[in-house]
C-alpha positions as CSV (number, residue, x, y, z in Angstrom):
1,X,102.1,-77.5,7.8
2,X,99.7,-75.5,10.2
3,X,95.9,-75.7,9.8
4,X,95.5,-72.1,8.2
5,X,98.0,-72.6,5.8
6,X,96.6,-75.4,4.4
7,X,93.3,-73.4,4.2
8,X,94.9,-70.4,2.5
9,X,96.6,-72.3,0.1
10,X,93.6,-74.5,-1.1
11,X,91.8,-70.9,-1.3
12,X,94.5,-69.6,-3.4
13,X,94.1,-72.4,-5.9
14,X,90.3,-71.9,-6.1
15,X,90.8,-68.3,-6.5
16,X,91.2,-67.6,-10.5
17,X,92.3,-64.9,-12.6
18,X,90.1,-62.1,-13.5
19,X,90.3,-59.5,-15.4
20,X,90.4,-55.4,-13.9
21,X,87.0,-53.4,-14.4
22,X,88.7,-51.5,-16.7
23,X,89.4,-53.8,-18.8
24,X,86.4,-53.6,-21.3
25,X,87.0,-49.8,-21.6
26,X,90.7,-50.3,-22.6
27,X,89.9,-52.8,-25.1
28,X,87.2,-50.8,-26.7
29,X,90.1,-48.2,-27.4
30,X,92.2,-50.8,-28.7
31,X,89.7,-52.1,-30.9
32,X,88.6,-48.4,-32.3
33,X,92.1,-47.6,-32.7
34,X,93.0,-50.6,-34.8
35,X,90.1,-50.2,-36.8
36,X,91.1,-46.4,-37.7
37,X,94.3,-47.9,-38.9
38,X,92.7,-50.3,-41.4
39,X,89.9,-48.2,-42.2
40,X,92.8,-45.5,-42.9
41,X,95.0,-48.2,-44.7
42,X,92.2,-49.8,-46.4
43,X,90.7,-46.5,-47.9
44,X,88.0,-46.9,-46.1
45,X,85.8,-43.4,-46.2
46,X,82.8,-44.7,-44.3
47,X,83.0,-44.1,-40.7
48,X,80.0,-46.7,-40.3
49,X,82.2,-48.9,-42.0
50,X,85.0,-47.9,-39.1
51,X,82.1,-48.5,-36.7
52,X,81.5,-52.0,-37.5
53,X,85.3,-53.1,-37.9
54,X,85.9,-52.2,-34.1
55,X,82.8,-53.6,-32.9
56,X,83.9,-57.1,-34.6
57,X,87.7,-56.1,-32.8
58,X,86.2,-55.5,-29.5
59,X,84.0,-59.0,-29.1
60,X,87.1,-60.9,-30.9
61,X,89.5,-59.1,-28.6
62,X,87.3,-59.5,-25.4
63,X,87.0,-63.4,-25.9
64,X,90.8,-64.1,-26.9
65,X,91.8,-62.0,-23.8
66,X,89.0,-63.7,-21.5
67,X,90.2,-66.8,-22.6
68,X,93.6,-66.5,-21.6
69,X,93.1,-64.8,-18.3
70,X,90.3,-66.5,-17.1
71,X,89.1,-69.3,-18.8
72,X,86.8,-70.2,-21.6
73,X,83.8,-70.3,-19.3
74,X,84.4,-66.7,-18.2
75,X,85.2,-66.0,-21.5
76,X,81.5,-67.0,-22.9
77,X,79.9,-64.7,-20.5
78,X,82.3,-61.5,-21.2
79,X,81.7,-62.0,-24.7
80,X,77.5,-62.3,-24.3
81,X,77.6,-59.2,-22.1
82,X,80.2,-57.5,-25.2
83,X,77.6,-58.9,-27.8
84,X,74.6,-57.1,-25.9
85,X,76.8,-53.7,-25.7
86,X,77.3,-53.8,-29.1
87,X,73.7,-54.4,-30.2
88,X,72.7,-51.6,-28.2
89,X,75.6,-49.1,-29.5
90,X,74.0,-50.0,-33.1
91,X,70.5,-49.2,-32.6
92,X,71.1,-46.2,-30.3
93,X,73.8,-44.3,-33.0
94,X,71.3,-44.7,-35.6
95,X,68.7,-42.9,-33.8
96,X,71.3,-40.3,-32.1
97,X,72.4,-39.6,-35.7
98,X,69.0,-39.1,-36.8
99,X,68.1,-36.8,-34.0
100,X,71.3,-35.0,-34.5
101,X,71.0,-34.4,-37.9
102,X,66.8,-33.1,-38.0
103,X,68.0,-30.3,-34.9
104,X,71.1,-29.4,-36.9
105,X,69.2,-28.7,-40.1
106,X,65.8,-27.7,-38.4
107,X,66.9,-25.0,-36.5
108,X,67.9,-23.0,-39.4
109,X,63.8,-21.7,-40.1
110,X,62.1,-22.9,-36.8
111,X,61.2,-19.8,-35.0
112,X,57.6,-18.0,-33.9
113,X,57.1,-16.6,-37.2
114,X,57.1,-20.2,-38.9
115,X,54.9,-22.1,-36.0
116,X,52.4,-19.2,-36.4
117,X,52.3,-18.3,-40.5
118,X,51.2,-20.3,-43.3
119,X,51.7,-21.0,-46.7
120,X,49.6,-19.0,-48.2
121,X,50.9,-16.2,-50.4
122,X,54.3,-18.0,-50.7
123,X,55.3,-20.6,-53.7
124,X,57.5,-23.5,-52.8
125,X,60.8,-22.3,-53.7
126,X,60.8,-18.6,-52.2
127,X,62.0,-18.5,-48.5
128,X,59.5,-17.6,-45.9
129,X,56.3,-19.2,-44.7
130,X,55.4,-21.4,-42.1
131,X,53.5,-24.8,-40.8
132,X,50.7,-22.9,-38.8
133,X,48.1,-25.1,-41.3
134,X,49.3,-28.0,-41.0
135,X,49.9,-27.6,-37.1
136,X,46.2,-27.0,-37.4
137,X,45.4,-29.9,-39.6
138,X,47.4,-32.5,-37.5
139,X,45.7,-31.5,-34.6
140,X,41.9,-31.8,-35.7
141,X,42.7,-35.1,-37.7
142,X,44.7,-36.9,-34.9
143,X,42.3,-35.8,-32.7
144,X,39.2,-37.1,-34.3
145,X,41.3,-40.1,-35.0
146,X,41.7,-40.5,-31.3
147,X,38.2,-39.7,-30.6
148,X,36.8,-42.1,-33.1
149,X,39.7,-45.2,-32.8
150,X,40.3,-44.7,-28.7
151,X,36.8,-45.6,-27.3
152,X,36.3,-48.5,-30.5
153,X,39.6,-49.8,-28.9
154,X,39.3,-50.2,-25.6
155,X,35.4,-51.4,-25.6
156,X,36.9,-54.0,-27.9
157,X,39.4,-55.1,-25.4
158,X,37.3,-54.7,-22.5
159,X,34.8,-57.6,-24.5
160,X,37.7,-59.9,-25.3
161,X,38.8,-59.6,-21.8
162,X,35.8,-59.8,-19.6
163,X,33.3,-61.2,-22.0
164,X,34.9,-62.5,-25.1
165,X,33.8,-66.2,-25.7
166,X,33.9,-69.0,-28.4
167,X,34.0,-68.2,-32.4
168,X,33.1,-64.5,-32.2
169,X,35.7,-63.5,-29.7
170,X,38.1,-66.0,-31.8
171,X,37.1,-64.0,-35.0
172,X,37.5,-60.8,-33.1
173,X,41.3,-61.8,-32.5
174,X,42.0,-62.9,-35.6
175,X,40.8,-60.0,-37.4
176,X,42.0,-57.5,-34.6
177,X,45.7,-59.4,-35.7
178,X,45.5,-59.2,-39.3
179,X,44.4,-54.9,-38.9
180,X,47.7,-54.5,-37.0
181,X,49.8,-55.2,-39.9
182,X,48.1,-53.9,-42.9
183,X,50.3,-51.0,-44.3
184,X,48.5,-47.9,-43.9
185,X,47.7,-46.9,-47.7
186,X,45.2,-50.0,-47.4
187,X,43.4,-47.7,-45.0
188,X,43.4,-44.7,-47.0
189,X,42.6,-47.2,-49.9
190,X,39.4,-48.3,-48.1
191,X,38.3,-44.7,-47.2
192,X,38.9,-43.4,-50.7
193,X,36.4,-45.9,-52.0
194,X,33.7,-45.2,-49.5
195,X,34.7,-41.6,-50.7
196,X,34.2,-42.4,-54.7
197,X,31.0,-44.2,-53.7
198,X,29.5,-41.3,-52.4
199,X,31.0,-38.7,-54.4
200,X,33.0,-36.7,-52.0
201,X,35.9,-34.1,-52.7
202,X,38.8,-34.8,-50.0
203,X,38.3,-33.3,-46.3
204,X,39.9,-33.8,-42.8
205,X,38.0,-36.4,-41.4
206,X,38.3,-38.6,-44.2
207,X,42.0,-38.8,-43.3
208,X,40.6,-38.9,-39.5
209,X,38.7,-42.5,-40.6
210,X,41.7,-44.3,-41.9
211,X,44.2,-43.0,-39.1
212,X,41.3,-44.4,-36.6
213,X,41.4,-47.8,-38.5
214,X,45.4,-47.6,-37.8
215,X,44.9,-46.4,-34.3
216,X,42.3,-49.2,-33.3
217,X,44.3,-52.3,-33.5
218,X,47.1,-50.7,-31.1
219,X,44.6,-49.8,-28.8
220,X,43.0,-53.0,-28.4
221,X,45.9,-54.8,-27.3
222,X,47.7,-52.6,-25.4
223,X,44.4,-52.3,-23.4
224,X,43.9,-56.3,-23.6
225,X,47.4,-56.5,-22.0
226,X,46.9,-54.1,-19.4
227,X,43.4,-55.3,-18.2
228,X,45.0,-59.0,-18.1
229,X,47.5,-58.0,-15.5
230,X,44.1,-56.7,-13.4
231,X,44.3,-59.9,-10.4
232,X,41.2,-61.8,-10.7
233,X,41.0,-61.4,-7.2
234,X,39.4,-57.9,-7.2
235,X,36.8,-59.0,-10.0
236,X,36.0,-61.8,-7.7
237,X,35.5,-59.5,-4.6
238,X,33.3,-56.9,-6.4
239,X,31.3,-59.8,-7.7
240,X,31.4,-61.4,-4.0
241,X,29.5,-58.3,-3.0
242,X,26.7,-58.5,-5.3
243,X,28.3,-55.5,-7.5
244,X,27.1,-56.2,-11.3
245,X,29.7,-57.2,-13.5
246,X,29.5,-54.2,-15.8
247,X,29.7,-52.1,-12.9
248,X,32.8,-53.9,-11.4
249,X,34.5,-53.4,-15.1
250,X,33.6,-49.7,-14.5
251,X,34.7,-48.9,-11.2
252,X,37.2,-51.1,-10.7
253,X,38.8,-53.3,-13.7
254,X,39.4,-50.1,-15.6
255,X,40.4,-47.9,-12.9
256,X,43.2,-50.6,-11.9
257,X,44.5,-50.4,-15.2
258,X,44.0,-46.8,-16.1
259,X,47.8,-45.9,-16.3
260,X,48.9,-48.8,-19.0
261,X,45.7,-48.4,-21.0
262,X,46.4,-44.2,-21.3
263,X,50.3,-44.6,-22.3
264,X,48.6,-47.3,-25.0
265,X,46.5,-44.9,-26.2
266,X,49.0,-42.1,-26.2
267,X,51.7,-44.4,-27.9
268,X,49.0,-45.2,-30.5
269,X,48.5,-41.2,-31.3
270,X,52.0,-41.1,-31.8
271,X,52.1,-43.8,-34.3
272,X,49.5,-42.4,-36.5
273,X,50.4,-38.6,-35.8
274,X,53.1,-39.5,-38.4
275,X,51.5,-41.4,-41.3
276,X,51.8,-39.5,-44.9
277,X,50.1,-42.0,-47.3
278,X,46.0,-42.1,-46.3
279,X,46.6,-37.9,-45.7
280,X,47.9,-37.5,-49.0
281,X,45.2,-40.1,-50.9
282,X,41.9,-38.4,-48.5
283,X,42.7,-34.8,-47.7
284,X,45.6,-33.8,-50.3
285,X,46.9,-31.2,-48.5
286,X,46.0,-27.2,-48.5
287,X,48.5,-24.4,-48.7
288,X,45.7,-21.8,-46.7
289,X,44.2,-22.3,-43.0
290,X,41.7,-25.1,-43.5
291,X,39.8,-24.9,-39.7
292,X,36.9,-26.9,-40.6
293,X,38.3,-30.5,-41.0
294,X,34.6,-31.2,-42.5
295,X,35.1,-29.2,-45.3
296,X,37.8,-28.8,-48.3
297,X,41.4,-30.0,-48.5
298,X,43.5,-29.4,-45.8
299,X,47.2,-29.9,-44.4
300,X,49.0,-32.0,-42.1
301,X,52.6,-32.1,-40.9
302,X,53.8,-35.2,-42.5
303,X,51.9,-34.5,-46.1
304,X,54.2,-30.7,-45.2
305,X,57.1,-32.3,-44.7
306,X,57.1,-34.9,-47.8
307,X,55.5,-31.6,-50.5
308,X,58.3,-29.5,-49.3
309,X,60.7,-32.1,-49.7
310,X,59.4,-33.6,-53.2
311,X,59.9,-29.4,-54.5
312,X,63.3,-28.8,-52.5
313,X,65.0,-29.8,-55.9
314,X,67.0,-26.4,-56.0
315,X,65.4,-24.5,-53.7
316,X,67.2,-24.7,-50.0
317,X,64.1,-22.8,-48.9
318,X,61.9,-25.7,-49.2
319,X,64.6,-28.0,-47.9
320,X,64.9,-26.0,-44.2
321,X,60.8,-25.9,-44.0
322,X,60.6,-29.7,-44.6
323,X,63.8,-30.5,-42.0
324,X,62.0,-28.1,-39.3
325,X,58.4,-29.5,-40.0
326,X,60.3,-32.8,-39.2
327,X,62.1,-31.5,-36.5
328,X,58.5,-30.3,-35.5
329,X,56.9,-33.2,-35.8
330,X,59.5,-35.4,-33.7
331,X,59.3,-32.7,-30.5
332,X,55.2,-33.6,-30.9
333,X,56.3,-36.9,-31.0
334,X,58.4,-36.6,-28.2
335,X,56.2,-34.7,-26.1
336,X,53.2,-37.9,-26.5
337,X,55.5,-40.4,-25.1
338,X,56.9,-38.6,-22.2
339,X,53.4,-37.5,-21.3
340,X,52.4,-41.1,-21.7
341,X,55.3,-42.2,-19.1
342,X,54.3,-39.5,-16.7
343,X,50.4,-40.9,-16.9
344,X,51.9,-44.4,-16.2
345,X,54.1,-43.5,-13.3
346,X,51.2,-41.5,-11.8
347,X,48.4,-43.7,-12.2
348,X,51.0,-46.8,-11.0
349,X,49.4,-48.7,-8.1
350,X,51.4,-47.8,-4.8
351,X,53.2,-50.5,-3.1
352,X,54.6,-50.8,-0.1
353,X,53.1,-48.7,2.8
């Protein structure tokens, strides 16, 4: 036997069996058509239900057919890649689903007549009306949350990073870690006390205090992240020079880091823009224009969306304001986070030349 033939035949046994690239797509279709058969024999109503039976099909079916093609070993790895497609099919149909469901049944009121009219002269269960008040109140409360909670935030980090040192710092941390997960009616809970002290009648900004106290811990350690990935190196080269450190913080620390510590801040304005509990406890909602946040009750989009709901019992007017407040209230939403990834991809640090 020649020399090549040799070659190509002890290639030939190295060379295994594999599977064609269509192969996953043909057994996802097995797998949802089974599962439509016993769903449909079973009585099965649910189509989540469905859902879950051919996901368990599919990674079943990928491994028993891996196995026998190409092996066990191959077989663990198509089934780990089919375990990670499945895990992201159930937490993106969720939210799909959710999204759907808000534009179906928002849509029905949202127009320029109910972003620019109020509440005002109409009761709960007539149709008309708007969210022009609470637009209003969101926007003074999250933004004097932002303006209170933002600055608090990153000075914080800024010490923990750059200064932070023995038990303070450690208590600093600790405390910093313990804010993060406190439910946010503790907040409004704490406010509402300083309120009683002092005699107050519920305003804006006393819902602006406790979504500060919820915005702060975000802040601080998506900032103390982002000013940890700043390379010592530049510190050290600013110091080199005789700059103060305060003024190398200033100049070039936070300028290095701008981009991650903005989406931070922006991510953290989304979190709070939709918190109902301390809003309902501190400023109890208004059906009139409230413009001074100082001053009387007033509304916000999530305390909108949860009255109009709570009084929708028979009245499909309410229902359609409160599903395109939400619907609202998720485009705002929406609109924070893609303006925090276009901040982070324009303040990026350029590479390459």
């Amino acid at each position: 036997m020649s020399t090549a033939a040799v070659t190509d035949k002890r290639r030939s046994s190295l060379r295994s069996a594999s599977l064609p690239k269509w192969s996953p797509w043909a057994i996802a279709a097995g797998a949802i058509m089974v599962a439509v058969g016993i769903g449909e024999g079973a009585g099965l109503t649910s189509h989540i239900q469905w859902g879950l039976i051919a996901a368990l099909l599919f990674v079943l079916g990928t491994y028993v057919i891996a196995s026998a093609v190409e092996g066990r070993r191959q077989a663990k790895d198509r089934i780990a890649t089919s375990l990670v497609w499945v895990a992201f099919l159930l937490a993106v149909v969720p939210l799909v689903s959710l999204v759907w469901t808000t534009v179906k049944r928002g849509v029905k009121v949202l127009d320029p007549y109910f972003l620019t009219h109020s509440m005002g002269v109409v009761t709960d269960s007539e149709p008309g009306g708007g969210i022009y008040h609470a637009i209003i109140g969101s926007l003074e409360q999250v933004g004097l949350a932002t303006l209170i909670g933002a600055p608090i935030g990153v000075l914080t980090a800024v010490y923990l990073v750059e200064y932070g040192r023995g038990g303070l710092a450690r208590a600093v941390t600790f405390f910093v870690d313990v804010m993060t997960g406190i439910p946010s009616i503790v907040a409004g809970l704490f406010i509402l006390s300083l309120m009683l002290m002092a005699d107050l009648q519920p305003f804006g900004f006393a819902g602006s205090l406790a979504l500060a106290i919820l915005m702060m811990p975000v802040v601080v350690r998506s900032t103390e992240e982002m000013l940890k990935l700043v390379p010592n190196e530049l510190r050290e080269a600013s110091l080199a020079l005789g700059v103060p450190k305060w003024r190398t913080i200033l100049k070039v620390v936070l300028p290095t880091s701008i981009g991650g510590i903005t989406t931070g801040i922006m991510l953290a304005i989304a979190r709070i823009a939709g918190e109902t509990a301390p809003v309902l406890l501190l400023v109890w909602g208004n059906s009139f224009i409230n413009n001074n946040p100082f001053s009387g009750a007033q509304q916000s989009l999530p305390l909108y969306i949860y009255q109009q709901y709570s009084q929708s019992s028979g009245s499909t007017a309410a229902f359609d304001r409160a599903w395109a407040a939400s619907l609202t209230l998720i485009a705002f939403v929406m609109i924070l986070n893609l303006a925090a990834r276009g901040i982070a991809r324009w303040k990026a640090p350029k590479t390459g030349r």
